[in-house]
N, CA, C and O atoms as a Tripos MOL2 file, in Angstrom:
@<TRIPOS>MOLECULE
protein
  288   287    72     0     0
PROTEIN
NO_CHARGES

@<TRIPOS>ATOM
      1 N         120.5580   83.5530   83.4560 N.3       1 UNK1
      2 CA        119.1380   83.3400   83.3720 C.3       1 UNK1
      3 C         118.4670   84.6810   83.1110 C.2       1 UNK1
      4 O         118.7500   85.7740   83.6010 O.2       1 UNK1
      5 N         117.5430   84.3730   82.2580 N.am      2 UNK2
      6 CA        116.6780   85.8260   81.9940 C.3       2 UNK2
      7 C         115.2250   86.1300   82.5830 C.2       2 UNK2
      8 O         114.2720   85.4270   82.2470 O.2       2 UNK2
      9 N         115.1380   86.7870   83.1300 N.am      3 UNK3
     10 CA        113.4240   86.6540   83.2950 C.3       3 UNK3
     11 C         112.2050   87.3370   82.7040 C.2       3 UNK3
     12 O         112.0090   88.5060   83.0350 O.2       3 UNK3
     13 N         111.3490   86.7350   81.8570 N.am      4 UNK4
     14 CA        110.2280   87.8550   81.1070 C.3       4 UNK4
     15 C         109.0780   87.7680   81.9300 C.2       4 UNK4
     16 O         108.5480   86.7740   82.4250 O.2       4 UNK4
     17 N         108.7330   89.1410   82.0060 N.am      5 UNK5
     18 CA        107.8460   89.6150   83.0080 C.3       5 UNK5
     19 C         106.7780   90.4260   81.8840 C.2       5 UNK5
     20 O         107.0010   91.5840   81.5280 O.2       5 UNK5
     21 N         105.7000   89.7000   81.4370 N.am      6 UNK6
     22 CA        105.0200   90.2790   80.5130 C.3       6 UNK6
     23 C         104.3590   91.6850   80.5110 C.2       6 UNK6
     24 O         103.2530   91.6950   81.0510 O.2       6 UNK6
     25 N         104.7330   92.7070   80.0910 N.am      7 UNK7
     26 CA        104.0480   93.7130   80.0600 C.3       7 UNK7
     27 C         104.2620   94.5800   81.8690 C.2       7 UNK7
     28 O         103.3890   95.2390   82.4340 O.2       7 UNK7
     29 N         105.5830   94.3010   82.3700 N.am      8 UNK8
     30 CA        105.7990   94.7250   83.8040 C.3       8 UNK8
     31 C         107.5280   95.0780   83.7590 C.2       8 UNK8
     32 O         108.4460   94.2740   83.5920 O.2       8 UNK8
     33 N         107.5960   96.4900   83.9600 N.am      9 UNK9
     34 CA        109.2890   96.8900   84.1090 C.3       9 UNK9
     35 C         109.2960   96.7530   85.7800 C.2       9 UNK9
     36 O         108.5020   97.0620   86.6690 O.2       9 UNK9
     37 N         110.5720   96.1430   85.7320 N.am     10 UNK10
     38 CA        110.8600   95.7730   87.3610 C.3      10 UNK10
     39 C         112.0240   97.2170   87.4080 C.2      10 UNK10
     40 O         113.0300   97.5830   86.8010 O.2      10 UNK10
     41 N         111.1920   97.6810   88.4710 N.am     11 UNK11
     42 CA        112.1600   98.6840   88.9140 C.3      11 UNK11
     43 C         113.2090   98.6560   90.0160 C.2      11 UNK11
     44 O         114.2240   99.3530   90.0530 O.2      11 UNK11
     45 N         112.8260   97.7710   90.8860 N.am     12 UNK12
     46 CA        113.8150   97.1600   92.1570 C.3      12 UNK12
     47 C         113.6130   96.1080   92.1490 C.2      12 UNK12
     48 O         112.8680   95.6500   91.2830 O.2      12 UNK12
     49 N         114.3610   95.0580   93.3880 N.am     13 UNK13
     50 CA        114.3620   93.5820   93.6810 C.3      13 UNK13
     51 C         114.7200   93.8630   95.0230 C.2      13 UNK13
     52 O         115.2190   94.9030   95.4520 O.2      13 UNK13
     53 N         114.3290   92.5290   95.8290 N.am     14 UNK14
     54 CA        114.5890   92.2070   97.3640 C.3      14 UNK14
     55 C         114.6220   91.1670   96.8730 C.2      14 UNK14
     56 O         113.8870   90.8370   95.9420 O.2      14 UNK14
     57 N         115.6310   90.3150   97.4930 N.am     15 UNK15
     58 CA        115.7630   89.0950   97.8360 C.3      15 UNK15
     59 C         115.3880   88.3920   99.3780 C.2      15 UNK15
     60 O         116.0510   88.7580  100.3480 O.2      15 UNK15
     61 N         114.4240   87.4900   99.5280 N.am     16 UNK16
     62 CA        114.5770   86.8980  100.8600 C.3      16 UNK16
     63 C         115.2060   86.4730  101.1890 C.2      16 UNK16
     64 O         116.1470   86.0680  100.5060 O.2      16 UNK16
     65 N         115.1100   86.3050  102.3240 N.am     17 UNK17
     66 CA        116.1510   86.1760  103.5890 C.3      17 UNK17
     67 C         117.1420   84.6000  103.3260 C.2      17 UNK17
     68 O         118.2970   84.3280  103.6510 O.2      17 UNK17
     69 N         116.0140   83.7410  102.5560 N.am     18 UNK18
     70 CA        116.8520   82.3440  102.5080 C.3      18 UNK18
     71 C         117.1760   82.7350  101.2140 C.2      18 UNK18
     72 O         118.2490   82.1830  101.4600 O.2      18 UNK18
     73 N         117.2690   83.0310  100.3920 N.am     19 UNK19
     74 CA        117.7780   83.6080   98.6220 C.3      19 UNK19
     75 C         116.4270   83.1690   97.3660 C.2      19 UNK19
     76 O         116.2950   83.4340   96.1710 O.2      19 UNK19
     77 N         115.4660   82.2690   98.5130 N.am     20 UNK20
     78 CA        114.5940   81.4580   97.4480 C.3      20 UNK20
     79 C         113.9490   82.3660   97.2760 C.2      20 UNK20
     80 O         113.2450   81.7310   98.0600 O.2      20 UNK20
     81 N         113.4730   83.1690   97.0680 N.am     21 UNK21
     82 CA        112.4120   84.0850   96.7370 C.3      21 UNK21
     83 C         113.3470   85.5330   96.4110 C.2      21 UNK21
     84 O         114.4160   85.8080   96.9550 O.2      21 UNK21
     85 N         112.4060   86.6190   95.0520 N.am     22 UNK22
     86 CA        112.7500   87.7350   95.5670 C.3      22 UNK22
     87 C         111.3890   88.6120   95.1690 C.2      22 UNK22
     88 O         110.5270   88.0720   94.4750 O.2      22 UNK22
     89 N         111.2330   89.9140   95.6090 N.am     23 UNK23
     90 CA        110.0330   91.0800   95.3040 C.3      23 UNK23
     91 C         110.5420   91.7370   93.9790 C.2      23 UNK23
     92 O         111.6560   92.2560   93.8960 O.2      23 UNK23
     93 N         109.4900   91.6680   92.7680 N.am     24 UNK24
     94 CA        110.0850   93.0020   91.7590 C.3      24 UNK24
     95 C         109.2560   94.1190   92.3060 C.2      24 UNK24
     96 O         108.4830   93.9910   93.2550 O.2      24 UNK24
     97 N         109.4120   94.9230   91.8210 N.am     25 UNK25
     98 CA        108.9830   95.9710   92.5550 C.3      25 UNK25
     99 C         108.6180   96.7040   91.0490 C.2      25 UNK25
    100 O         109.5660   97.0920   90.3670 O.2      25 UNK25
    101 N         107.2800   96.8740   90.5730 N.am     26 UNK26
    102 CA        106.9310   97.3970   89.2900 C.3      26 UNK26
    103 C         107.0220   98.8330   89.2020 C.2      26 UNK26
    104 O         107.4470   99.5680   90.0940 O.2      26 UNK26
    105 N         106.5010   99.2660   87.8140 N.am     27 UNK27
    106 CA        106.1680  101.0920   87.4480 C.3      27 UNK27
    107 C         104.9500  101.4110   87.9880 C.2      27 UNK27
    108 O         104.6940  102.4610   88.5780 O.2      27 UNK27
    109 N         103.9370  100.1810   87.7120 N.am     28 UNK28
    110 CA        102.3110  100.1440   87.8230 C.3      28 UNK28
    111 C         102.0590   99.9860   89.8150 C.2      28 UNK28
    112 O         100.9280   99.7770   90.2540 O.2      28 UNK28
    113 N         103.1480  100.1130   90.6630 N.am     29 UNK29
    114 CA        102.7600   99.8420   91.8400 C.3      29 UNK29
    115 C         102.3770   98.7280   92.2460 C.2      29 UNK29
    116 O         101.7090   98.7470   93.2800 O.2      29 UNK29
    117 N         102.6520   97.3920   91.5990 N.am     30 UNK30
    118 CA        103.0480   96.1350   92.2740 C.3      30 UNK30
    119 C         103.9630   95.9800   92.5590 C.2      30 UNK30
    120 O         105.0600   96.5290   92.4550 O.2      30 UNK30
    121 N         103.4160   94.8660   93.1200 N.am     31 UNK31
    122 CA        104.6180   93.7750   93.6590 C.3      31 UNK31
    123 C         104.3420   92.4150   93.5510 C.2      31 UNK31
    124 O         103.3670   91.7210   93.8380 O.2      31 UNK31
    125 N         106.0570   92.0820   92.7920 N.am     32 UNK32
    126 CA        105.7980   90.5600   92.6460 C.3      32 UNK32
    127 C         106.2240   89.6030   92.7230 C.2      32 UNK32
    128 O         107.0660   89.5850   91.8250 O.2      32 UNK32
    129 N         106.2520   88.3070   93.4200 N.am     33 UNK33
    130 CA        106.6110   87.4880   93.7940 C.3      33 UNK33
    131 C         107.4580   86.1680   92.9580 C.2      33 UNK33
    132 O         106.8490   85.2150   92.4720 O.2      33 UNK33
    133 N         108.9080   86.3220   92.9050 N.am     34 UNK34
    134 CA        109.3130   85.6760   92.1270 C.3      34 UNK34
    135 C         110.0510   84.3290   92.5020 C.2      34 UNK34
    136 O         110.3760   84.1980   93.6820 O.2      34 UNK34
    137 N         110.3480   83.3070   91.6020 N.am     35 UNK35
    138 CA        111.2210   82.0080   92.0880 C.3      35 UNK35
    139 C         112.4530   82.4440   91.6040 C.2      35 UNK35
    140 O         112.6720   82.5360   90.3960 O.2      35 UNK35
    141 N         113.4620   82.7840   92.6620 N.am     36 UNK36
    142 CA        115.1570   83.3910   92.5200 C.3      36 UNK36
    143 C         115.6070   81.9370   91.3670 C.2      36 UNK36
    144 O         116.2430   82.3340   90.3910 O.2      36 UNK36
    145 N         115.4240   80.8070   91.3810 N.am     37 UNK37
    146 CA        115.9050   79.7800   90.7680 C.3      37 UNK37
    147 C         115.1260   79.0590   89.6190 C.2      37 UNK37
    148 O         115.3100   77.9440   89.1310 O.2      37 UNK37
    149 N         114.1860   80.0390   89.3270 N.am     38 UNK38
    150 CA        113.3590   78.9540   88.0450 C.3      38 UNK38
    151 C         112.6410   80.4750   87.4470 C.2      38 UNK38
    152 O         112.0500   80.4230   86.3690 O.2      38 UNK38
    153 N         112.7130   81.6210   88.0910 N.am     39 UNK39
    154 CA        112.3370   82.9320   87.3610 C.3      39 UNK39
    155 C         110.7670   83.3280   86.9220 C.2      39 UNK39
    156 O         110.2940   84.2390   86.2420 O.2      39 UNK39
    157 N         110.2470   82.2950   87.5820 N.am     40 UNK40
    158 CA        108.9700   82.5240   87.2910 C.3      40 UNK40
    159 C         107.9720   83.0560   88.8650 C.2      40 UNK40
    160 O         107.9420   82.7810   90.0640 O.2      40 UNK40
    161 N         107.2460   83.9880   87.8470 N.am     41 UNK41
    162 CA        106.1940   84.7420   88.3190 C.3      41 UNK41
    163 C         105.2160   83.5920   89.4730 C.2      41 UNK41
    164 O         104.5390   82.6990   88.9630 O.2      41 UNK41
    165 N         105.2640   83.7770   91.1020 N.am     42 UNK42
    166 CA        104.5640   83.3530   91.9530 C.3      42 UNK42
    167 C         103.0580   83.9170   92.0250 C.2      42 UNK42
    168 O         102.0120   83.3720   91.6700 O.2      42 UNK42
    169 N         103.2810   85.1710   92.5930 N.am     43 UNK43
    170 CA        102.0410   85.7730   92.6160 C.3      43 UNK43
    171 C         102.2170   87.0520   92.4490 C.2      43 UNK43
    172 O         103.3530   87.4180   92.1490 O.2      43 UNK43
    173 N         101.1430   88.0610   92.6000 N.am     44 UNK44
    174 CA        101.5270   89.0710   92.1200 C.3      44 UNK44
    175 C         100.2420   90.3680   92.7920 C.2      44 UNK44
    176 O          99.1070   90.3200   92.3170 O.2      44 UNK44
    177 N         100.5630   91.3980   93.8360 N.am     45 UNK45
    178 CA         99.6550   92.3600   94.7900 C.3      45 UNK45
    179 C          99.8510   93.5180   93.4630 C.2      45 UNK45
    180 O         100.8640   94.0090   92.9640 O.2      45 UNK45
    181 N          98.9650   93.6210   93.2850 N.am     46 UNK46
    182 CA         98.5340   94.6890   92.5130 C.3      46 UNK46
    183 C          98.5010   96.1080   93.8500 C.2      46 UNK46
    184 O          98.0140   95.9380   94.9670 O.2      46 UNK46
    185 N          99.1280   97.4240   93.3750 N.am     47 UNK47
    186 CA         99.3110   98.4170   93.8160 C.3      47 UNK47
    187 C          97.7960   99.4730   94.2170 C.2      47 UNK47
    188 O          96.8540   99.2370   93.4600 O.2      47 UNK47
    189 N          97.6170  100.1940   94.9360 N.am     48 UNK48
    190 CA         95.9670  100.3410   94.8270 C.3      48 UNK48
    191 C          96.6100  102.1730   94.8660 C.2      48 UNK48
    192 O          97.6670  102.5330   95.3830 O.2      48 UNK48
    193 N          95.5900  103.0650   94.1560 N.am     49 UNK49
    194 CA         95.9610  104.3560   93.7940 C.3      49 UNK49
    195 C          97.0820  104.4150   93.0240 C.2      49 UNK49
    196 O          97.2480  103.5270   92.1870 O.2      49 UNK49
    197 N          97.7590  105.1500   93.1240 N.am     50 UNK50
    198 CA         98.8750  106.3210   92.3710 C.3      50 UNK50
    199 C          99.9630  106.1320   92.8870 C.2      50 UNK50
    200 O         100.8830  106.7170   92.3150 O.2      50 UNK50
    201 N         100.3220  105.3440   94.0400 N.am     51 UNK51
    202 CA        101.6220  105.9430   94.8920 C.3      51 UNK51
    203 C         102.6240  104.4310   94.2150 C.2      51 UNK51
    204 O         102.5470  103.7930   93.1650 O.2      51 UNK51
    205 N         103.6520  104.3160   95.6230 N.am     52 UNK52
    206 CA        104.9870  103.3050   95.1740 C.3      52 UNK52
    207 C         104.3960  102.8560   96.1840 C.2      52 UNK52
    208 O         103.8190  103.5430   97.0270 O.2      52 UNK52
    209 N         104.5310  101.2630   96.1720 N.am     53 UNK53
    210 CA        104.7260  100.1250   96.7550 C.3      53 UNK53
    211 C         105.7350   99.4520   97.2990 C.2      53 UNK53
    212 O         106.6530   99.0690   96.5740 O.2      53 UNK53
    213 N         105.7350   99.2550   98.3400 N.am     54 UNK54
    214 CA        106.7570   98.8310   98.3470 C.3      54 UNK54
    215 C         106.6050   97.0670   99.9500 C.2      54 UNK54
    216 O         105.5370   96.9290  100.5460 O.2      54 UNK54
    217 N         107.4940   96.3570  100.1730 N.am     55 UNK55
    218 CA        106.9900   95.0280  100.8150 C.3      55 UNK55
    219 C         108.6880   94.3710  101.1310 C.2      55 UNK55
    220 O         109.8440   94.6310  100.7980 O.2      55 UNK55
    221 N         107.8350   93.2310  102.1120 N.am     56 UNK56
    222 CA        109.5400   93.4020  102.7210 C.3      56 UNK56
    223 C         108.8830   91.5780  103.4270 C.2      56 UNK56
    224 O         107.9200   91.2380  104.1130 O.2      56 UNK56
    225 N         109.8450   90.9680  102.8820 N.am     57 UNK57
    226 CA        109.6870   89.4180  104.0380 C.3      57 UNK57
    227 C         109.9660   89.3560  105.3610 C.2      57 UNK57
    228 O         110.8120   90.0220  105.9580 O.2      57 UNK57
    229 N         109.0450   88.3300  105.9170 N.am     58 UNK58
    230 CA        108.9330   88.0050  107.4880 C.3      58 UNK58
    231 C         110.5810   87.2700  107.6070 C.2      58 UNK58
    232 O         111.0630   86.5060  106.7710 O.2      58 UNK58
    233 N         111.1110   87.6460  108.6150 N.am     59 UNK59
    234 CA        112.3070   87.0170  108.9230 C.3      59 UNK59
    235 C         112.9650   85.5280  108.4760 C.2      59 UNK59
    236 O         114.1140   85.1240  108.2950 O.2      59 UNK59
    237 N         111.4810   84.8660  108.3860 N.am     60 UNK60
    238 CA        111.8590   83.1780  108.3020 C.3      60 UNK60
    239 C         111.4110   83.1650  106.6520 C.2      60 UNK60
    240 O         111.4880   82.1040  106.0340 O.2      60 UNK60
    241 N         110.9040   84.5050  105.9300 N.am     61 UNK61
    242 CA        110.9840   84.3230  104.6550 C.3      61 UNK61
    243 C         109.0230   83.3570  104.3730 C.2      61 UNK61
    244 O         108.5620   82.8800  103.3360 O.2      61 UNK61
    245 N         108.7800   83.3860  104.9160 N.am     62 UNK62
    246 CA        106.9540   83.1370  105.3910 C.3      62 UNK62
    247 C         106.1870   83.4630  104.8010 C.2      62 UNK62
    248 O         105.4080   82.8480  104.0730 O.2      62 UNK62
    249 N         106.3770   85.2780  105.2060 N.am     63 UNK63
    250 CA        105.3470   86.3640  104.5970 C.3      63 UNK63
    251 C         105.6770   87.2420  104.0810 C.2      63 UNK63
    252 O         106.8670   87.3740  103.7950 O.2      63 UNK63
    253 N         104.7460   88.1800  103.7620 N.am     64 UNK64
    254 CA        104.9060   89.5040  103.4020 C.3      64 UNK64
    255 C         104.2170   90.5770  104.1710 C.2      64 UNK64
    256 O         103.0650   90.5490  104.6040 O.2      64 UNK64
    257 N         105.2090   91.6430  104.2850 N.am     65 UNK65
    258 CA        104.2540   92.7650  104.7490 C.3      65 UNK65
    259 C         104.1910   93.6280  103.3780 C.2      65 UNK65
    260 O         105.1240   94.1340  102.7540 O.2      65 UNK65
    261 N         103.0350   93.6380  103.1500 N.am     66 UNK66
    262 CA        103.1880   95.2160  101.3250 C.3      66 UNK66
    263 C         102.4450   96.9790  101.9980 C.2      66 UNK66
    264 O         101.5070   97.0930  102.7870 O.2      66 UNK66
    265 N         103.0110   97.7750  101.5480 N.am     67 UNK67
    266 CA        102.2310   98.7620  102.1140 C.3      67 UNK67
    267 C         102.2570   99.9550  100.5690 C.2      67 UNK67
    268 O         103.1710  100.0030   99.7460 O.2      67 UNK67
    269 N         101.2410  100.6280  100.5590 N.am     68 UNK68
    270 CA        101.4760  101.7610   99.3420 C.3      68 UNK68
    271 C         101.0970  102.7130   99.9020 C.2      68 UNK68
    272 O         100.2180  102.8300  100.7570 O.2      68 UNK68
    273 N         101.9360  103.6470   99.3080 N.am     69 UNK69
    274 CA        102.0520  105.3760   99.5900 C.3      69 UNK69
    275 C         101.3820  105.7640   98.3360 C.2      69 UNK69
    276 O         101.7460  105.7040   97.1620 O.2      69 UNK69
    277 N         100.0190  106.2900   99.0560 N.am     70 UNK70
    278 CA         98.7240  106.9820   97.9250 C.3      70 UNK70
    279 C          99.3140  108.3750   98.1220 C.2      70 UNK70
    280 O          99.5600  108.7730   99.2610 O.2      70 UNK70
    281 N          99.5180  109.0270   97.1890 N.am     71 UNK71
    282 CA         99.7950  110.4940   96.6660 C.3      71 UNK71
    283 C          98.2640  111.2520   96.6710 C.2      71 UNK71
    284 O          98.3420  112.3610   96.1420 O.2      71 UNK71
    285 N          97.3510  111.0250   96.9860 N.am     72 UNK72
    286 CA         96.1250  111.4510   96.8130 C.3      72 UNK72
    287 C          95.8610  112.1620   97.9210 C.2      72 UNK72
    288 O          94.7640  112.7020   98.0620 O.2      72 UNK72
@<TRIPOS>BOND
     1     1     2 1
     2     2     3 1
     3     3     4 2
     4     3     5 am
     5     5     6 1
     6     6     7 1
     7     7     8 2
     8     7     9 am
     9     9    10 1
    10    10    11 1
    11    11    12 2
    12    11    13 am
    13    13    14 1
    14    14    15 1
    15    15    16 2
    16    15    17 am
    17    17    18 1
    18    18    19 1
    19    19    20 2
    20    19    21 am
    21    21    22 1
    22    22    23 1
    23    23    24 2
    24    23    25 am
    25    25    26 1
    26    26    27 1
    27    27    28 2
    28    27    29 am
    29    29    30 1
    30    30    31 1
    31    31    32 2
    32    31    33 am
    33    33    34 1
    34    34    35 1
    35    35    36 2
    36    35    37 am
    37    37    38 1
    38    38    39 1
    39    39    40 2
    40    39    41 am
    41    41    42 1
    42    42    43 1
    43    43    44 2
    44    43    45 am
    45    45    46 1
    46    46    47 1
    47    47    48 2
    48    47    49 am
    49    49    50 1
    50    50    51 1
    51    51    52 2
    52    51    53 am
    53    53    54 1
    54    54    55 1
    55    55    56 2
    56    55    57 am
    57    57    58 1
    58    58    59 1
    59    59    60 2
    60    59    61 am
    61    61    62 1
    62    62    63 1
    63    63    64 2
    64    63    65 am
    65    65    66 1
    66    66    67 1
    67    67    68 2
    68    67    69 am
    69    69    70 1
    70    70    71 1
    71    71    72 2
    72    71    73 am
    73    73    74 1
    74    74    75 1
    75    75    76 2
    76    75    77 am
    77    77    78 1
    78    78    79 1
    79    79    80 2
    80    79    81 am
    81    81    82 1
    82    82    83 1
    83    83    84 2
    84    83    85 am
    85    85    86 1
    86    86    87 1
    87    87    88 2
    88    87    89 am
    89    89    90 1
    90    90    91 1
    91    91    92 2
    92    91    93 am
    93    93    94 1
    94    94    95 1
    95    95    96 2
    96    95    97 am
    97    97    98 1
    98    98    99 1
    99    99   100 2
   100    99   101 am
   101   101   102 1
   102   102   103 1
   103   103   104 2
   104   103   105 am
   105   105   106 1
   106   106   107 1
   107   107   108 2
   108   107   109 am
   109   109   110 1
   110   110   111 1
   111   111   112 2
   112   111   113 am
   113   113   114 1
   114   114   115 1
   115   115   116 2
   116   115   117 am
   117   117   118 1
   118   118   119 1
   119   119   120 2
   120   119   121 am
   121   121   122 1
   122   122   123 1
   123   123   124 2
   124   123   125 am
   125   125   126 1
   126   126   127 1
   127   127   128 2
   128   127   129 am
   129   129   130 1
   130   130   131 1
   131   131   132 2
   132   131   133 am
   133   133   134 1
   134   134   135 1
   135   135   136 2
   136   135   137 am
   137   137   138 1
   138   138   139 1
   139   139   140 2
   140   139   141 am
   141   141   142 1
   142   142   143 1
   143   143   144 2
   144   143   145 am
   145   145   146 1
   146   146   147 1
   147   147   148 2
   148   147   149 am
   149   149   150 1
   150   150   151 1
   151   151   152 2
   152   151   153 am
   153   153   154 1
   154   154   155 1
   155   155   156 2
   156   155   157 am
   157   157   158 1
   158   158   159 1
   159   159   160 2
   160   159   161 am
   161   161   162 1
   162   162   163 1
   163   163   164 2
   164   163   165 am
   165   165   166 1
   166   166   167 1
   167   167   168 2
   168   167   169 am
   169   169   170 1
   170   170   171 1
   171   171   172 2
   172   171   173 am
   173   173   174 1
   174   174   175 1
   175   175   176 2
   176   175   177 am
   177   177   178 1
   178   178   179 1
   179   179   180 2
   180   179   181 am
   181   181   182 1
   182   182   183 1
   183   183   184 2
   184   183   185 am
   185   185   186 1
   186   186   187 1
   187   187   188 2
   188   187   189 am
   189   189   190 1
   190   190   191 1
   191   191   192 2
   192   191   193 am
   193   193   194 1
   194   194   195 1
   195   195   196 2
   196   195   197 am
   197   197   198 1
   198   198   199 1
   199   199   200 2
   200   199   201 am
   201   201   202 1
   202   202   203 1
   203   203   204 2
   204   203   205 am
   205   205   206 1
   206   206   207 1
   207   207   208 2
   208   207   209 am
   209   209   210 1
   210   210   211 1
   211   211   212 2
   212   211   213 am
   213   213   214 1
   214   214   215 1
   215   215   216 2
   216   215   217 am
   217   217   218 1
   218   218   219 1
   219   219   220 2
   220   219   221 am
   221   221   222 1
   222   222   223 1
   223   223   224 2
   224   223   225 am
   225   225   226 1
   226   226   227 1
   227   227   228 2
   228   227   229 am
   229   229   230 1
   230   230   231 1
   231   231   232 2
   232   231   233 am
   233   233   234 1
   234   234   235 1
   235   235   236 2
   236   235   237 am
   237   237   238 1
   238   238   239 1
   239   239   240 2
   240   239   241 am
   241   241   242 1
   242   242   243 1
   243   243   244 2
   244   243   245 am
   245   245   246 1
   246   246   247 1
   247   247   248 2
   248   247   249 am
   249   249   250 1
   250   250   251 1
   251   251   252 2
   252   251   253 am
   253   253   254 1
   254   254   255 1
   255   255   256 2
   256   255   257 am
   257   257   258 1
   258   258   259 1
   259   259   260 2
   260   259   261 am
   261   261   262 1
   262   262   263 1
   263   263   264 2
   264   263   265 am
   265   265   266 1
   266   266   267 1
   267   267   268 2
   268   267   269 am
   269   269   270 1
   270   270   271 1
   271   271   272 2
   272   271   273 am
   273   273   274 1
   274   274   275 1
   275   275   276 2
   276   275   277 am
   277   277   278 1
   278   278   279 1
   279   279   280 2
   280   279   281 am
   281   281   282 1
   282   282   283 1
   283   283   284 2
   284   283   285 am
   285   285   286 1
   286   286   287 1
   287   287   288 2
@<TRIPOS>SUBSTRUCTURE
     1 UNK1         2 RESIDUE 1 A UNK
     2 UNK2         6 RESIDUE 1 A UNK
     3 UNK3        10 RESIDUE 1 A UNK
     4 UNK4        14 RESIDUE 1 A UNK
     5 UNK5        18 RESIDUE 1 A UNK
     6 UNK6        22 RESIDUE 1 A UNK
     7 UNK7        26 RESIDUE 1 A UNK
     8 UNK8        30 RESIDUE 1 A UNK
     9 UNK9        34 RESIDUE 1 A UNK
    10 UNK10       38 RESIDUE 1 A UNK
    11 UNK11       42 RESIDUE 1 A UNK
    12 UNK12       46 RESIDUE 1 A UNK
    13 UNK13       50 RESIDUE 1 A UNK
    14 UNK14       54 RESIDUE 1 A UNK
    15 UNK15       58 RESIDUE 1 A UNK
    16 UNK16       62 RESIDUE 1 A UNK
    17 UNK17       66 RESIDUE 1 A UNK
    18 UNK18       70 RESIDUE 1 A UNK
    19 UNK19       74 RESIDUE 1 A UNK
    20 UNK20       78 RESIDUE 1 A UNK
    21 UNK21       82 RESIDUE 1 A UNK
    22 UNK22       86 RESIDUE 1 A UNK
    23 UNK23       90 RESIDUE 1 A UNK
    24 UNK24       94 RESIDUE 1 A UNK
    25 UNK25       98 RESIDUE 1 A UNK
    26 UNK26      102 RESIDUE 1 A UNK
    27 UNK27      106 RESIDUE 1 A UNK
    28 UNK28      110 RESIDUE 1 A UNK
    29 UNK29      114 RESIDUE 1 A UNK
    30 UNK30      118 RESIDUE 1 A UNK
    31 UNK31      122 RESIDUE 1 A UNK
    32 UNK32      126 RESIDUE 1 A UNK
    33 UNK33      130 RESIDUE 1 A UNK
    34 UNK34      134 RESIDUE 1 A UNK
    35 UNK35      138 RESIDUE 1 A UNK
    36 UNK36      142 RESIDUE 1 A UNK
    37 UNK37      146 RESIDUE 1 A UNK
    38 UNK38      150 RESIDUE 1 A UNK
    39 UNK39      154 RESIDUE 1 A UNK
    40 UNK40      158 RESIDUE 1 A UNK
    41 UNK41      162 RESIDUE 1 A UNK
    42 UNK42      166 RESIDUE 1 A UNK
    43 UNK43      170 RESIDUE 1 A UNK
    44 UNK44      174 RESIDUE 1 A UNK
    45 UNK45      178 RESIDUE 1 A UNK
    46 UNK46      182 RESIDUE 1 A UNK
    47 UNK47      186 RESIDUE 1 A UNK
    48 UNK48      190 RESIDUE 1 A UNK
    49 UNK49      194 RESIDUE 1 A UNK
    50 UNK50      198 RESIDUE 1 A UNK
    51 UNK51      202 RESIDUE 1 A UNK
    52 UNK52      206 RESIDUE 1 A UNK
    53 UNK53      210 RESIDUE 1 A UNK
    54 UNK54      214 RESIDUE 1 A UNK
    55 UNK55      218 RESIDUE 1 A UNK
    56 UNK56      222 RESIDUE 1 A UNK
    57 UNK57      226 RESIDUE 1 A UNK
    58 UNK58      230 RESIDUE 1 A UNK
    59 UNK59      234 RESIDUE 1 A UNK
    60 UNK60      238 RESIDUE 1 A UNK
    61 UNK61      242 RESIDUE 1 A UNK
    62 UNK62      246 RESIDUE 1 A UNK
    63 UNK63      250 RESIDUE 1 A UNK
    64 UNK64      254 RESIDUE 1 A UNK
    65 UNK65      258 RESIDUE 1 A UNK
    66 UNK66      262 RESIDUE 1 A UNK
    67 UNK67      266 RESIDUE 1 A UNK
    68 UNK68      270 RESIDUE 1 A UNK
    69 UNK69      274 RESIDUE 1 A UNK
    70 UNK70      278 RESIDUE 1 A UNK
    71 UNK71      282 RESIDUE 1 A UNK
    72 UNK72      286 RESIDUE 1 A UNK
């Protein structure tokens, strides 16, 4: 399976905890929410300043925590 992510280089991935979900982890300091089994774009936290982003699922795979490191 391939996934096109329009106009977004995925620089990392997390997979959740149950496999259904994973985080791309962009250039632009998002993060985005993907379907591990159908490859499409869920939602998507836009990065705020300059820094890396980065986000991590709630144990039961629920939530998200996202946090960014501003270089400023």
């Amino acid at each position: 399976m391939t996934w096109e992510i329009a106009s977004s280089v995925i620089q990392q991935i997390q997979f959740s905890n149950d496999g259904r979900y994973f985080l791309g982890y962009t250039e632009d300091s998002s993060v985005m929410i993907l379907d591990a089994f159908q490859g499409s774009k869920i939602s998507e936290i836009r990065g705020g300043g300059n820094g890396r982003s980065m986000a991590c699922f709630s144990g039961d795979s629920q939530y998200i925590a996202v946090g960014n490191e501003n270089s400023n």
